[in-house]
TORRO-942249 format. One record per residue (C-alpha): x, y negated, z negated; residue in three letters. Coordinates in steps of 0.25 Angstrom, whole numbers, padded with zeros to 4 digits, always signed. Layout:
BEGIN
XYZALA/...
END
This chain:
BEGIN
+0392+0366-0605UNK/+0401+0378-0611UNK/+0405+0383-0599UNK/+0410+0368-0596UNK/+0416+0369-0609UNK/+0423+0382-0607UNK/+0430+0376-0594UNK/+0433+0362-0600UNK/+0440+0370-0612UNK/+0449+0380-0601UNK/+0453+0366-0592UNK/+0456+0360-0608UNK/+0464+0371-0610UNK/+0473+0369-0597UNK/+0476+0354-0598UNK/+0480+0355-0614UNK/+0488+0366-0610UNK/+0494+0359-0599UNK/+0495+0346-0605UNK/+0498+0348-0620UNK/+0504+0362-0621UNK/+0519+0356-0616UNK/+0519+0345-0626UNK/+0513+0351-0640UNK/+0514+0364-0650UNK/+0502+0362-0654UNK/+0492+0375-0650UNK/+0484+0372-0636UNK/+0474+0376-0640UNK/+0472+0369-0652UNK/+0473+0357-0643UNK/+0464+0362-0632UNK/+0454+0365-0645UNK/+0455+0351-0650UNK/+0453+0345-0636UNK/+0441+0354-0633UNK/+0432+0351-0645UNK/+0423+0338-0638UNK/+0420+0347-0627UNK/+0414+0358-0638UNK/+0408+0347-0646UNK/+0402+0340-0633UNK/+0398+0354-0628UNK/+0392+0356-0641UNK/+0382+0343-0641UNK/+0378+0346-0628UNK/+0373+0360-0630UNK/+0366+0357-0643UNK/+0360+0344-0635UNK/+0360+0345-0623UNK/+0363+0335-0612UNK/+0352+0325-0614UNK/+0356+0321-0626UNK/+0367+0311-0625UNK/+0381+0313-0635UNK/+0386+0305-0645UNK/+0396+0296-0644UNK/+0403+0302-0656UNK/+0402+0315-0652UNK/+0408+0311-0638UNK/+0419+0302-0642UNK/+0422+0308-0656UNK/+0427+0322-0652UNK/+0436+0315-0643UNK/+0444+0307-0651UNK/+0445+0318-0662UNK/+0449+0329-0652UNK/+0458+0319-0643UNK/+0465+0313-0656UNK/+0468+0328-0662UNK/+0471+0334-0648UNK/+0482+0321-0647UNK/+0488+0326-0661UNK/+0489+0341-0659UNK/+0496+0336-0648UNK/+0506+0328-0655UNK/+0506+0337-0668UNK/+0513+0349-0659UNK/+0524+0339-0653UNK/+0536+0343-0656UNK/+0543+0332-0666UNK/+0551+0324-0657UNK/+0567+0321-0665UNK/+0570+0306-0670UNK/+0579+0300-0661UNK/+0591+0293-0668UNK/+0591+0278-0671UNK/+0601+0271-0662UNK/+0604+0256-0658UNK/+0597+0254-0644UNK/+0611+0246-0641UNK/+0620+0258-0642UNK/+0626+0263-0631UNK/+0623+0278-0625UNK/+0639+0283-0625UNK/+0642+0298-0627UNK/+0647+0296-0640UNK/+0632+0292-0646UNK/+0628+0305-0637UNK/+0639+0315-0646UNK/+0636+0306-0661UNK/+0620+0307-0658UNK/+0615+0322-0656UNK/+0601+0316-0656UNK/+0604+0307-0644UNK/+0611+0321-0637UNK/+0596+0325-0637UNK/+0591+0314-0630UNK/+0601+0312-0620UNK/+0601+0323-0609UNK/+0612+0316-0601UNK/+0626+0311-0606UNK/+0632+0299-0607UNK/+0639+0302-0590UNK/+0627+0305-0586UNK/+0621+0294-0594UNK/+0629+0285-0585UNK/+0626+0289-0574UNK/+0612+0289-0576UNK/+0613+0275-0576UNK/+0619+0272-0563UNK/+0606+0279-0558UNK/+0601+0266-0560UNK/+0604+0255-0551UNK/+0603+0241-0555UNK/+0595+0239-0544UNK/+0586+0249-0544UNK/+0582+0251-0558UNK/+0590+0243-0570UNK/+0592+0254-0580UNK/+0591+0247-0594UNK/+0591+0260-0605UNK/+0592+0275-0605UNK/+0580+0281-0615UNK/+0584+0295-0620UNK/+0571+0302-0623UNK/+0570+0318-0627UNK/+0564+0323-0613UNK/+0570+0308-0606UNK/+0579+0299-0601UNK/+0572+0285-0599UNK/+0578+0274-0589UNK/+0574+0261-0592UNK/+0577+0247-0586UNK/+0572+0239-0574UNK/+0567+0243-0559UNK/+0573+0236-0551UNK/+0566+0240-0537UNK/+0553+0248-0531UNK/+0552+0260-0538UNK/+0550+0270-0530UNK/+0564+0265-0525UNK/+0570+0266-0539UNK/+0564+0277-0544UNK/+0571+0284-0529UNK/+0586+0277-0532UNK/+0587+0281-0545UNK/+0580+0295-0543UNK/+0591+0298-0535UNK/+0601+0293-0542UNK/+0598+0301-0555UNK/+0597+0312-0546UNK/+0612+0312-0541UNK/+0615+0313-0556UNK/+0607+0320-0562UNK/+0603+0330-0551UNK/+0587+0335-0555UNK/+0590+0335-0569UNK/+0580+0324-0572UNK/+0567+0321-0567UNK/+0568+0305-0565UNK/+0554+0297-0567UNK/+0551+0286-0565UNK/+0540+0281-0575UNK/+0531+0267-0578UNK/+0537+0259-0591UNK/+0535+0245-0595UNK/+0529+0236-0584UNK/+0539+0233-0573UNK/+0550+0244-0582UNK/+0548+0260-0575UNK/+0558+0268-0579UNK/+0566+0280-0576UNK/+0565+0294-0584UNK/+0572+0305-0583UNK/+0568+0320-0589UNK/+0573+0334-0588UNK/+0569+0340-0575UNK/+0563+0353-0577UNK/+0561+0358-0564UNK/+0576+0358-0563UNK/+0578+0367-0573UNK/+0568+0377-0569UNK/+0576+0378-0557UNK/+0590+0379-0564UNK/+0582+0392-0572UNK/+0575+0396-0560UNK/+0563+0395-0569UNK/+0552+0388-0560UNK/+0541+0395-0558UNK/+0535+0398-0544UNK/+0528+0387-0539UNK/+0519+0393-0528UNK/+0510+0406-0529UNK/+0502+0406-0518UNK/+0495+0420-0523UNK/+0491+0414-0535UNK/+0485+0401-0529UNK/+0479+0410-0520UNK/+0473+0421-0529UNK/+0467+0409-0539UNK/+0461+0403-0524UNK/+0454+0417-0521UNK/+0451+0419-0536UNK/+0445+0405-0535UNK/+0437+0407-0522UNK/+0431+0419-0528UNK/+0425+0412-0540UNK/+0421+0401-0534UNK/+0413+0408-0525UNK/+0407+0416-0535UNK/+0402+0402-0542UNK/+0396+0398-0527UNK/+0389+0408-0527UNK/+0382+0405-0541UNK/+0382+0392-0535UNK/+0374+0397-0524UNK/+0364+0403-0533UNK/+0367+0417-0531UNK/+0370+0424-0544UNK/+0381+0433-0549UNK/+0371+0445-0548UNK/+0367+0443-0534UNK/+0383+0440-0532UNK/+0386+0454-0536UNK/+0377+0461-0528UNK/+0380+0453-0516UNK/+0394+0449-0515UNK/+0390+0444-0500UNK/+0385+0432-0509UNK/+0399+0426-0512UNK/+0398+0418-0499UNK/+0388+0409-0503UNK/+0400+0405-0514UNK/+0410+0402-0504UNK/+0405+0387-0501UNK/+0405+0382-0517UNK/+0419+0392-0516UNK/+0425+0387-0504UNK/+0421+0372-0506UNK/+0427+0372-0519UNK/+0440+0379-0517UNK/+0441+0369-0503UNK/+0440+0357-0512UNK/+0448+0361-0524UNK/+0460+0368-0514UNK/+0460+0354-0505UNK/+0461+0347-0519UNK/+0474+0354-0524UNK/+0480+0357-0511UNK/+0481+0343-0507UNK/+0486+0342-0520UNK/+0497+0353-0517UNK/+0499+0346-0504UNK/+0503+0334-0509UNK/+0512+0337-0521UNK/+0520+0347-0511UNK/+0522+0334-0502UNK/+0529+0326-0514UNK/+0537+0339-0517UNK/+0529+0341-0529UNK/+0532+0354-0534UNK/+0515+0360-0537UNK/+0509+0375-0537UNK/+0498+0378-0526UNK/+0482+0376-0529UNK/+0478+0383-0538UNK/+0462+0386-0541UNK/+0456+0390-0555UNK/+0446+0401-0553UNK/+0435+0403-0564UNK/+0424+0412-0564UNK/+0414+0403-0566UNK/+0409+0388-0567UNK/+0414+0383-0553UNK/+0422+0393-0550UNK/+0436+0387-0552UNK/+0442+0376-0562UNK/+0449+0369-0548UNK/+0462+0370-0542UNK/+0476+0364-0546UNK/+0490+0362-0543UNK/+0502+0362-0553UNK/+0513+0351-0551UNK/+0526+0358-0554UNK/+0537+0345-0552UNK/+0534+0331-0554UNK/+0529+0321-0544UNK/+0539+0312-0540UNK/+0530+0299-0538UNK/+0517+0293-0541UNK/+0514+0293-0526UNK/+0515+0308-0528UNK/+0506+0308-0538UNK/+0497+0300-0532UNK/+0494+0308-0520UNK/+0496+0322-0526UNK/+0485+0318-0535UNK/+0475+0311-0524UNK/+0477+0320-0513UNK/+0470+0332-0520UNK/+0456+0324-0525UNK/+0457+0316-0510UNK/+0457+0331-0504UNK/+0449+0337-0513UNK/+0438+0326-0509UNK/+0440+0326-0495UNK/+0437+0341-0496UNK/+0424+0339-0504UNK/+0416+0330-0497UNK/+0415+0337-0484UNK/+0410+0348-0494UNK/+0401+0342-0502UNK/+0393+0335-0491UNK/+0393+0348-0485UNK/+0387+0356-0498UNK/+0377+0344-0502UNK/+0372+0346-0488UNK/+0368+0360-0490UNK/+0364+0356-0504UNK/+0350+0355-0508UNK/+0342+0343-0515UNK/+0333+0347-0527UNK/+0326+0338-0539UNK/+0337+0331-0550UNK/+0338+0340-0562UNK/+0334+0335-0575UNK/+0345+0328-0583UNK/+0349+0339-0592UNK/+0351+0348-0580UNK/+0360+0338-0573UNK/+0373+0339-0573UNK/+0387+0339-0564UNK/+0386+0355-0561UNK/+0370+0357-0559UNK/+0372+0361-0543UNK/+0359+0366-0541UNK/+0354+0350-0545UNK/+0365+0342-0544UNK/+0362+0327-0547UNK/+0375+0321-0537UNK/+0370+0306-0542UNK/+0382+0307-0554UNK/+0391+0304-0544UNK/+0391+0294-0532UNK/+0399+0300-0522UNK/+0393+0314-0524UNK/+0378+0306-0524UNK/+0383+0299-0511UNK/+0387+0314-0503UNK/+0375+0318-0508UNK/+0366+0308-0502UNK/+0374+0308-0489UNK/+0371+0322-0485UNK/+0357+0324-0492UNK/+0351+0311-0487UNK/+0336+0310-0490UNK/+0336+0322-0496UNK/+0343+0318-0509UNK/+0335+0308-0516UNK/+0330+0303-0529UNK/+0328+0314-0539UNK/+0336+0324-0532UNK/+0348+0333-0535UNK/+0357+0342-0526UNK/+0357+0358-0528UNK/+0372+0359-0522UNK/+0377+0369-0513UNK/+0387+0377-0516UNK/+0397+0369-0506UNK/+0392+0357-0513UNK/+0395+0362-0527UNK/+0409+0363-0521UNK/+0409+0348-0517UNK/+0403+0344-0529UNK/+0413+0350-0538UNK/+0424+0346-0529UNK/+0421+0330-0530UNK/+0419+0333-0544UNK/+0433+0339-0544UNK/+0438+0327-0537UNK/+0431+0318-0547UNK/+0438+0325-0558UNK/+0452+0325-0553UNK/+0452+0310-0550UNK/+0449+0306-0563UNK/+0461+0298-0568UNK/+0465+0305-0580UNK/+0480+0311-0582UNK/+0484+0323-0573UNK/+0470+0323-0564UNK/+0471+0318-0549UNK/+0466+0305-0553UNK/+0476+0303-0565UNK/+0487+0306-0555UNK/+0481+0296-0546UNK/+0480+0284-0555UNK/+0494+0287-0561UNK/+0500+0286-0545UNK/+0493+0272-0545UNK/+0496+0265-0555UNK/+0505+0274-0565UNK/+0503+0284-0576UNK/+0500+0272-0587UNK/+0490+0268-0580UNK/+0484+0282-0577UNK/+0483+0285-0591UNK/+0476+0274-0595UNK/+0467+0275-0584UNK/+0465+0290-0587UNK/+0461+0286-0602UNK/+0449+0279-0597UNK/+0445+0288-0588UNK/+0444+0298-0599UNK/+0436+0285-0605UNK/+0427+0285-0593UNK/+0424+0299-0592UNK/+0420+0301-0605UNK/+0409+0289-0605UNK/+0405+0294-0591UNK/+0402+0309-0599UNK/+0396+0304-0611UNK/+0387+0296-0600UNK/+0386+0308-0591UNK/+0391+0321-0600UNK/+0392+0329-0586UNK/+0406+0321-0587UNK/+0411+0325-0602UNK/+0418+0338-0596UNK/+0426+0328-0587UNK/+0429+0320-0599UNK/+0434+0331-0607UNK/+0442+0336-0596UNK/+0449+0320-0593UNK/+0450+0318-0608UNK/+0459+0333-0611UNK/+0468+0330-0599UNK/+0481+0322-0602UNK/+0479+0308-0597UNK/+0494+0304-0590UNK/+0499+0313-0579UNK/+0513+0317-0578UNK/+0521+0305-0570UNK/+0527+0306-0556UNK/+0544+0304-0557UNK/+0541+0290-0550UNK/+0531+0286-0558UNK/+0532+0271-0555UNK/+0531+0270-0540UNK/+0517+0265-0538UNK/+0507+0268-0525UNK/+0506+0262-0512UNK/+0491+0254-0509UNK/+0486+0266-0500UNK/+0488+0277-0511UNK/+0483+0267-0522UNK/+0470+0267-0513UNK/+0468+0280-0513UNK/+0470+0282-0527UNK/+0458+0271-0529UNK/+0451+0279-0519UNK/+0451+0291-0527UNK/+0446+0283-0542UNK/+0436+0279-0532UNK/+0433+0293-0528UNK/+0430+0296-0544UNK/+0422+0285-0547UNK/+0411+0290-0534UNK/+0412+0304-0540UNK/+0412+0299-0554UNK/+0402+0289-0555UNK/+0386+0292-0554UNK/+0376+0286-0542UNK/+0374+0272-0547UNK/+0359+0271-0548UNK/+0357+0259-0539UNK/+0364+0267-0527UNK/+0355+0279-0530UNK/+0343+0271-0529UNK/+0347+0266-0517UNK/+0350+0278-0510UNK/+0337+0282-0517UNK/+0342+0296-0524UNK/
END
């Protein structure tokens, strides 16, 4: 359990520093701090009394409203005070005298009162009724009335700023009222890096390579603990590396299909993204995953959609071959007893918590696997395993996971967030049910819970890509959900 809690603190560390460095003063690691106490206090309980004895509900809900609520005001204590705007009447006019008599409105209006003007003839009548110009301190909002498919507007007036305006703005295009998108416009900081020749290299392939072989090596090493063959033994006989190279070479597979297909696709929307790169640790599994880094925004939610689908799709396609393959040179042995059982026993591995895995397992093993029995996994097993467990994790639709960015490319990024709150919901009954889950829900409740949206944020799906997206939930609900007991009996295991 300390080991667990030693990595859930590091992967913490990375998303409050990603996600809440940029927006407040306040120390990150006072935040991280905050934000890691139920883990201690749940760690705690279950050192002290053991897995049999089921948690409180206080002492599982508690923490997380206390935590969640100081971790929100740390947040908004170290936010900069934002000035008062000066009260004006929402009739007057926007001429450039009221720009030279207002210093305050000078602030909040990045464009003069030409440019002004011709920001409105962006609009055509026909295409999008432009009603008001909202000036915000990072913003320009265009409000009024679309007037066509949006994909269209969003293409004509695109343009049209772009003949004015040249890459000085990006130009979203976001959800408002029902039936009322509207247009924004912000500073665009990749154009400024180029004007200061201040952007940073965007591909080193020596880097991504040296974290692959660094990678390689460590996982190796695991599969060969995996294996059964000690660090002792290791030392004297190097030779016995190879019997790593199947948990090695499966997992590093899975994972590289899983971010290159990711790659892939974000290079075919022009999305500027780093390569893969791997997260080698010396022990546990041998590595914290792989990832890219988006670098410019995506410019649609059909984008979105499919840079986020093609990587878990991939990743799954890799795995199954795999994992039929490792369970059929897996051996069955008697189920543990319940204190032993849990996600990670690989030597007596109960695969009845989940249906599809329960499924593959009585497909390959037949007869052999029955009522009352467990699987001791091979190491190329082990790698498939983990890798539909890494599929089941990045579908999950919460914020800036694969499934987050799935949900929000159907049906929007308000809908995304509230269906993200209840998955958070979801995963915690599911862990207080079955505690093997509570590091997942930590993990789902620390990470923001909206994405950053595409430019075109209003364009919706086509029915093939809505599909797939329901294909994948899908996907996560047979990985997710346990053998019903009724299919078990059946099948009599």
């Amino acid at each position: 359990m300390w080991l667990l809690l030693i990595i859930l603190g590091s992967i913490t560390y990375f998303l409050v520093k990603r996600s809440v460095a940029p927006i407040t003063r306040t120390p990150v690691w006072i935040i991280w701090l905050v934000m890691m106490i139920p883990a201690v206090v749940w760690t705690i309980w279950y050192e002290v009394k053991g897995q049999t004895e089921p948690m409180p509900i206080v002492l599982v809900i508690a923490p997380l409203i206390i935590c969640f609520t100081t971790y929100l005001w740390l947040i908004r204590l170290g936010q900069p005070v934002k000035e008062k705007e000066p009260l004006h009447d929402p009739t007057e006019t926007n001429t450039a005298e009221t720009e030279k008599s207002s210093p305050e409105s000078g602030k909040l209006r990045p464009i003069t009162a030409t440019e002004e003007k011709s920001l409105r003839d962006c609009f055509p009548w026909g295409v999008y009724y432009l009603q008001n110009l909202d000036y915000r301190p990072q913003a320009i909002l265009c409000r009024g009335k679309l007037r066509t498919a949006p994909e269209e507007a969003y293409k004509s007036i695109k343009k049209n700023i772009e003949q004015v305006f040249g890459d000085r703005f990006l130009i979203l295009f976001q959800e408002g009222l029902p039936g009322n998108p509207f247009f924004a416009l912000v500073p665009n900081p990749w154009a400024k890096a180029e004007e200061k020749n201040e952007e940073k290299p965007l591909f080193r392939p020596w880097f991504a390579l040296s974290l692959l072989l660094i990678t390689l090596l460590t996982t190796t090493v695991i599969g060969t603990e995996m294996a059964g063959i000690s660090l002792e033994n290791l030392s004297d006989n190097p030779s016995f590396l190879l019997q790593g190279l199947p948990y090695s070479l499966g997992l590093i597979t899975i994972l590289g299909i899983h971010e290159l297909s990711h790659y892939l696709m974000a290079v075919r929307y022009k999305v500027a993204t780093t390569l893969p790169y791997f997260i080698p640790i010396p022990f546990f599994l041998g590595t914290f995953g792989a990832f890219i880094q988006m670098k410019s925004p995506v410019p649609h939610r059909k984008a979105l959609f499919d840079v986020a689908l093609a990587g878990p799709l991939a990743g799954f396609m890799a795995t199954i071959p795999l994992l039929l393959w490792g369970i059929s040179l897996s051996e069955v042995v008697p189920i543990p007893m319940e204190e032993e059982s849990h996600l990670f026993n690989f030597e007596a591995l109960d695969p009845r918590f989940s249906f599809l895995f329960a499924v593959l397992v009585k497909v390959m093993l037949s007869g052999s696997f029955v009522a009352g029995k467990a699987i001791d996994l091979h190491p190329l097993a082990i790698a498939g395993y983990i890798g539909l467990i890494f599929t089941a994790l990045n579908l999950m639709p919460v914020g800036q996971l694969d499934g987050g960015h799935i949900v929000h490319g159907m049906y929007g990024q308000r809908t995304a967030v509230v269906v993200g709150q209840l998955t958070r919901v979801f995963m915690l009954v599911l862990a207080i049910i079955r505690p093997d889950f509570l590091l997942w829900a930590i993990l789902l409740f620390l990470m923001p819970v909206s994405d950053q949206p595409a430019l075109n944020d209003v364009t919706e799906l086509d029915d093939k890509r809505d599909f797939l997206g329901l294909f994948s939930l899908a996907l996560l609900l047979l990985i997710l959900l346990p053998l019903p007991g009724a299919i078990a009996q059946w099948w009599q295991i």
